[in-house]
C-alpha positions in Angstrom: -48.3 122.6 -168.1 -52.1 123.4 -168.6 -53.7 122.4 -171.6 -56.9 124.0 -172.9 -58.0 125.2 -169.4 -62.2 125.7 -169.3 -62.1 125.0 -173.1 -60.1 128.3 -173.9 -62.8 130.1 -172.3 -61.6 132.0 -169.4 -64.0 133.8 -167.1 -63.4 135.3 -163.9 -60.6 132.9 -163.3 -57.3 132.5 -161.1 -54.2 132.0 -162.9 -51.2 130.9 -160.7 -47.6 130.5 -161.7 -47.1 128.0 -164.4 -47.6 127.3 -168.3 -50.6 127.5 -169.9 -51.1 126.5 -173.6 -53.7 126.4 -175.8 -55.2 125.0 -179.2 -58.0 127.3 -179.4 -58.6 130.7 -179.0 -58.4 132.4 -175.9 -61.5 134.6 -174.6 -60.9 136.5 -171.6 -64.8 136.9 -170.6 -64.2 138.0 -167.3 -62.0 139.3 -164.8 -58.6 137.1 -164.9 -56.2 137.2 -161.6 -53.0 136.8 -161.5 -51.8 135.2 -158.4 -48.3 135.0 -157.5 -45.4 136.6 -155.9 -42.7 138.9 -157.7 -40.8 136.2 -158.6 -43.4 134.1 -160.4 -43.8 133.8 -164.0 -47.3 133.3 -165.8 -46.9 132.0 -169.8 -49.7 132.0 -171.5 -49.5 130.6 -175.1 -51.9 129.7 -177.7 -52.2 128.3 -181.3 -55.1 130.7 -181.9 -56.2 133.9 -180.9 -56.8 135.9 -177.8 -59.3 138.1 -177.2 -60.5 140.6 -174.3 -64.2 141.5 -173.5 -64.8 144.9 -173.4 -65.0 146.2 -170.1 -62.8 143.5 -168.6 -59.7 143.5 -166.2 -56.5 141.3 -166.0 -55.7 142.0 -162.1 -52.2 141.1 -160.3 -52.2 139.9 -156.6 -49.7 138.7 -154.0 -46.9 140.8 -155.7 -47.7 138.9 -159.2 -46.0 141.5 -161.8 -46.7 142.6 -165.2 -43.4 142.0 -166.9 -43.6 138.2 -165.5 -46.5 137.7 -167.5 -45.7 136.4 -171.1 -48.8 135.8 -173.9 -47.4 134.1 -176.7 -50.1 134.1 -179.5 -49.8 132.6 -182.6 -52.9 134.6 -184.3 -54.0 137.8 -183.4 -54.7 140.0 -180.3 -57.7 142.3 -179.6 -58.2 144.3 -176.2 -61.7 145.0 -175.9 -63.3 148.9 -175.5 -62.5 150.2 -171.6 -60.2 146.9 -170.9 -56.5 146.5 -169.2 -54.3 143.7 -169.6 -51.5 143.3 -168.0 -48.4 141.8 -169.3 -45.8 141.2 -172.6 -47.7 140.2 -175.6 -45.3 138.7 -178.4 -47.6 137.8 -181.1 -47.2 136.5 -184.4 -49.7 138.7 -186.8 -51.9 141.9 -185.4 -52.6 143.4 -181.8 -55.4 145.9 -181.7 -56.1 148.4 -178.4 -59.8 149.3 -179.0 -60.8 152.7 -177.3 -60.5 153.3 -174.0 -58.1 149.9 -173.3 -55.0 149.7 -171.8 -51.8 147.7 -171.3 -49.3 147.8 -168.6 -46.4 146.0 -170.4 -45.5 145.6 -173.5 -46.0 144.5 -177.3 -43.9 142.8 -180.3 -46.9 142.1 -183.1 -44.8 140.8 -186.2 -47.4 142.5 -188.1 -48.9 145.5 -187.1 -50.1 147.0 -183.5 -53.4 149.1 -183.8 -54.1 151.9 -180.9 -57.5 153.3 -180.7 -57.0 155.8 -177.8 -55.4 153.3 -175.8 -52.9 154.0 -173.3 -49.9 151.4 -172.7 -47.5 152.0 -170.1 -44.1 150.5 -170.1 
């Protein structure tokens, strides 16, 4: 496993296949690639919260898939105005979709899910 990658901060990184956990928050402040082949799983977990910049992408390469891509968050999720993420969130209290994001994947928030305009594909 990964622990605390750059701190919990996360931007314009590489991700390959593997575990990654966290004791902070997670802030995707950049571009974040995915690179694997179908096969490969990603897990991404954290104690704290993770949140998308507005205007940022999560990208797959090398065949890396969405549904291979697990974030397990024990706080909350926020997807920032005009950003995609890519993958299953499962996440313990809220997920919000500010306007103009997207997911392809899905989401199981034990709280609430919040879509403002947001599209999320299966």
């Amino acid at each position: 496993a990964r622990i605390n990658l750059g701190a919990g901060l996360l931007d314009a990184v590489t991700l390959t296949p593997g575990v990654y956990t966290f004791g902070t928050d997670v802030n995707l402040n950049g571009d974040i690639t995915f690179a694997g082949s179908a096969e490969d799983i990603f897990i991404i977990q954290t104690t704290g919260n993770l949140l998308q910049a507005a205007g940022k992408q999560v990208i797959l390469s090398g065949g890396a898939k969405a549904e291979n891509i697990f974030w397990q968050v024990a706080g909350q999720v926020t997807v920032g105005a005009g950003s995609h993420m890519d993958g299953v969130l499962l996440v313990k209290t809220a997920v919000t979709f500010v306007t103009g994001s997207s997911l392809n994947g899905r989401v199981l928030a034990q709280t609430a899910c919040n879509l403002q305009s947001a599209t999320i594909t299966a």
